[in-house]
C-alpha positions in Angstrom: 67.3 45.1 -14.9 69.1 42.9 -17.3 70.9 44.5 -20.0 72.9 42.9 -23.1 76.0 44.2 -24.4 75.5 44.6 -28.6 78.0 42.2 -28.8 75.7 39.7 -27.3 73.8 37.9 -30.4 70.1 38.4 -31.8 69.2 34.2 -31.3 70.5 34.5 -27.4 68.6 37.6 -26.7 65.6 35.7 -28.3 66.2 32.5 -26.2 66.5 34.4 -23.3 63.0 36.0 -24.3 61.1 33.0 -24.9 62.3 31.7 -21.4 60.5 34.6 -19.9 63.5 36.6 -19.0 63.4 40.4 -19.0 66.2 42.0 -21.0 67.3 45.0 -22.5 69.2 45.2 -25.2 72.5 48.3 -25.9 71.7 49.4 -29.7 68.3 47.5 -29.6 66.1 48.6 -26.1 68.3 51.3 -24.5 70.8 53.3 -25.6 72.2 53.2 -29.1 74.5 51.1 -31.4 78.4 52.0 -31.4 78.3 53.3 -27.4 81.5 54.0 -26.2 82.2 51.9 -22.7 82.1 55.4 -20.7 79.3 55.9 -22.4 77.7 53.0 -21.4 79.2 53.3 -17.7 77.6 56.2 -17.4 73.8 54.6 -19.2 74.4 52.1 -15.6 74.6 54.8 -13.2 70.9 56.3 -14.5 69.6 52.2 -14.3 68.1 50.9 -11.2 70.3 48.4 -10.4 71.4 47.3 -13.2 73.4 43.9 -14.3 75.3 44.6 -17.4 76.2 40.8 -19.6 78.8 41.3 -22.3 81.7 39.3 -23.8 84.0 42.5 -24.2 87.3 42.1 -22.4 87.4 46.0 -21.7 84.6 45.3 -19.2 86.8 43.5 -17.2 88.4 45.9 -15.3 88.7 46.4 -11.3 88.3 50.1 -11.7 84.8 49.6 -12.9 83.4 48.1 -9.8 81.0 50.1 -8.6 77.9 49.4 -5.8 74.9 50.4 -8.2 75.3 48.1 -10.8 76.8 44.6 -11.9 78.9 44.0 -14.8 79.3 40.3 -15.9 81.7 39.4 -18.0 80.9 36.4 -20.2 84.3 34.5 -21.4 82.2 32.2 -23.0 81.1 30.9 -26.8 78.6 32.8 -28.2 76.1 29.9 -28.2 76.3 29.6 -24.4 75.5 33.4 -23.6 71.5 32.8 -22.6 72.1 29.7 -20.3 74.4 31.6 -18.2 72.5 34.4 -18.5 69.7 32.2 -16.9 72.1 30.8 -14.5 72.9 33.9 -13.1 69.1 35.4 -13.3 67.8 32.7 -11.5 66.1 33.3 -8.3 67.6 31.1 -5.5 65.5 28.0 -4.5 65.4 28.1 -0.8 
């Protein structure tokens, strides 16, 4: 399951959607707006393998790893969001 931070933008969520990519949206799908980061820690533990996408610094913590989910932290533009997204969706052509 692919979930967006809120901070990730309306136009790459859509992008992401019109490439045929499942995703899930904090404030939007799942949860609600304004979570608190333990709060969303804990929204990951009740996911089945989860990979969490935001651009919030917080996120990038050791201390967070965990085996049952993935959080990727996008130091990136905001325009660039849904390619790496993509990028890191991808299935692997073997």
């Amino acid at each position: 399951m692919n979930i967006l931070d809120e901070n990730i933008r309306e136009d790459q969520r859509q992008r992401l959607r019109s490439w045929h990519i499942t995703v899930q949206q904090i404030g939007f799908d799942l949860g609600r707006k304004g979570m608190k980061d333990k709060t969303i820690i804990t929204l990951l533990h009740q996911q089945t393998a989860p990979t969490f996408f935001t651009r919030d610094d917080d996120f990038y913590e050791r201390t967070l790893c965990h085996p049952r989910y993935c959080i990727a932290f996008l130091d990136i533009p905001h325009s660039e969001v849904a390619i790496f997204v993509r990028r890191l969706t991808a299935p692997l052509g073997f």
